[in-house]
C-alpha positions as CSV (number, residue, x, y, z in Angstrom):
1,X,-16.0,8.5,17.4
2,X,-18.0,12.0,16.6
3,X,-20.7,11.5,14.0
4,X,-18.7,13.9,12.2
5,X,-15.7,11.9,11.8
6,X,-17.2,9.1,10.8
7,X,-18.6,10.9,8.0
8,X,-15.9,11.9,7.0
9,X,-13.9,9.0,7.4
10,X,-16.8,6.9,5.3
11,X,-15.7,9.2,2.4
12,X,-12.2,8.9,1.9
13,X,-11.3,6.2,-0.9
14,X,-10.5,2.9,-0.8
15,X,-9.7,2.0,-4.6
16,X,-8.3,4.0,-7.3
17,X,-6.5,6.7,-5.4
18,X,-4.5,9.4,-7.0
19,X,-1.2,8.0,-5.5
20,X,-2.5,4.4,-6.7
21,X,-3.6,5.5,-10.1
22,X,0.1,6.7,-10.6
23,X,1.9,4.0,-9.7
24,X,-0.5,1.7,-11.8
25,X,0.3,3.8,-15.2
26,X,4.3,3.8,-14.2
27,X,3.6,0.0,-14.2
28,X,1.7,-0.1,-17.8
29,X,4.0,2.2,-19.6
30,X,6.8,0.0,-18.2
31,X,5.6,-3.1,-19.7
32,X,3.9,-5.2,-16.9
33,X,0.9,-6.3,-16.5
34,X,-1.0,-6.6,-13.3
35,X,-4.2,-7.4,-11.5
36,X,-5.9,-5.3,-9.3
37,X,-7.7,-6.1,-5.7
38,X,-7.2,-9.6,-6.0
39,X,-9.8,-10.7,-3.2
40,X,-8.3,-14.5,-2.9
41,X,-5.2,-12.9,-1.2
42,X,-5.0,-11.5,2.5
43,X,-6.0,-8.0,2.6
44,X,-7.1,-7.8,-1.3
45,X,-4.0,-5.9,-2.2
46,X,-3.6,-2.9,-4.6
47,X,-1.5,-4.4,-7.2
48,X,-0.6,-8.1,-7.7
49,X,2.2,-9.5,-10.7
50,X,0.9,-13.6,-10.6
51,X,3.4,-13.6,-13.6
52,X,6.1,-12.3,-10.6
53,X,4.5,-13.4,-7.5
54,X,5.1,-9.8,-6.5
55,X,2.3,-7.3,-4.6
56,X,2.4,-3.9,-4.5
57,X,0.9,-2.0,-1.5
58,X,0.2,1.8,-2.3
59,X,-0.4,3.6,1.5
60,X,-1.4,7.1,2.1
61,X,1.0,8.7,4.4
62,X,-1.7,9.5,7.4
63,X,-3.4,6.5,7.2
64,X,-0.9,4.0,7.6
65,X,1.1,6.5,10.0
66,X,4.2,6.8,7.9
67,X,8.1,7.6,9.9
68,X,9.2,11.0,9.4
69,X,6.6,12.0,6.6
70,X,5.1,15.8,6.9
71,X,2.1,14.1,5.7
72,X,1.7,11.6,8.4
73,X,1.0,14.4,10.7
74,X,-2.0,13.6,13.2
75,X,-4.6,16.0,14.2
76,X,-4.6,17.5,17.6
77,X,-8.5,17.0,18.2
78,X,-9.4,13.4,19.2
79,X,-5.9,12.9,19.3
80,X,-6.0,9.9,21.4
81,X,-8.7,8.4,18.8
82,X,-6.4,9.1,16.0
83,X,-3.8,7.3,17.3
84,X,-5.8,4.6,17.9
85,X,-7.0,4.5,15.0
86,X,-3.8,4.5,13.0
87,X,-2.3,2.4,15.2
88,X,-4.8,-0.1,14.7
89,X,-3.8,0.2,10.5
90,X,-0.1,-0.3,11.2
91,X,-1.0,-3.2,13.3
92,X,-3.1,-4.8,10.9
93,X,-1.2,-3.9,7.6
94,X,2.1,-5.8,9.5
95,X,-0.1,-8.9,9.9
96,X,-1.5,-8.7,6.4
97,X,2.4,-8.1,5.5
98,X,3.3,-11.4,6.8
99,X,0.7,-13.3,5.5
100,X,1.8,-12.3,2.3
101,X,5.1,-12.9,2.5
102,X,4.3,-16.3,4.5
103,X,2.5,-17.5,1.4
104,X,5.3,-17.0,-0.8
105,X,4.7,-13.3,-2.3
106,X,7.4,-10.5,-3.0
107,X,5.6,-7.9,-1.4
108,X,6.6,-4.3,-2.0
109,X,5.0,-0.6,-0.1
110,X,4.5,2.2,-2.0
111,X,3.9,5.4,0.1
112,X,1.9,8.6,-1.3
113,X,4.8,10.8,-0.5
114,X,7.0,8.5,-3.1
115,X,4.6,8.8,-6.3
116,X,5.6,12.4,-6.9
117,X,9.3,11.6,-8.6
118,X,8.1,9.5,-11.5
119,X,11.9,8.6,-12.0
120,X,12.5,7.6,-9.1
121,X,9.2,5.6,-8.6
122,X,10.1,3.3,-11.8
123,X,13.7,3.0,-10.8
124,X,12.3,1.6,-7.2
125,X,9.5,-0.3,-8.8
126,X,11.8,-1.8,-11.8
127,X,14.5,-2.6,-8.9
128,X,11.6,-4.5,-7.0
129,X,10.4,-6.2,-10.3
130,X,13.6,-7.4,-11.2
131,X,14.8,-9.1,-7.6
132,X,14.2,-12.6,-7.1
133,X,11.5,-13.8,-4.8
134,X,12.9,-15.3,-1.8
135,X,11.1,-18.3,0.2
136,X,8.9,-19.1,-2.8
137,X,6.4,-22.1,-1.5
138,X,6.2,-24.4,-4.3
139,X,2.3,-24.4,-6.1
């Protein structure tokens, strides 16, 4: 990878992204309480409910290569590093997906494209909140 890239890559945010941010004060003005980056859980997701064994994963739309999303788009130069590169995200974020869900978490994604639509967004986050949590291991 170009110098350049990399650069560039080193800057993009982690932690506390606009799309994140949004979905975290949706949460809060709804009522629930969360924790955030929770390092004793695969892949130190966003958002984590103990209270609701649920997890909330906010992706940004290039990153994690999202279907049929204008903002998923992938850049003609280094194309074939790109693709690696996001291909390698979507890998891992399946196999953190399952270990998740394998230790008994409600697991919910969030893309960038969906924070726009506050309505919306609660409606999908209250609908998630609300569900059971199937194949709960027992503490």
């Amino acid at each position: 990878m170009a110098p350049e890239t990399r650069r560039r890559m080193l800057a993009v945010r982690r932690r506390d992204t606009a799309p994140e941010l949004r979905v975290r004060s949706t949460l809060h003005a709804m009522g629930f309480r969360f924790r955030l980056h929770s390092k004793d859980l695969p892949s130190t997701p966003d958002i984590v409910l103990p209270r609701h064994r649920k997890i909330i994963l906010v992706h940004g739309c290039f990153w994690h290569g999202h279907d049929m999303c204008k903002r998923a788009t992938r850049p003609v130069n280094n194309a074939d590093t790109w693709a690696a590169k996001i291909e390698g995200n979507r890998r891992r974020d399946q196999e953190n997906l399952d270990a998740l869900r394998s230790l008994g978490w409600g697991v919910l994604i969030v893309w960038e494209c969906e924070v726009r639509d506050i309505i919306l967004l609660e409606r999908r986050l209250r609908n998630f909140l609300e569900q059971p949590v199937t194949g709960v291991r027992p503490v």
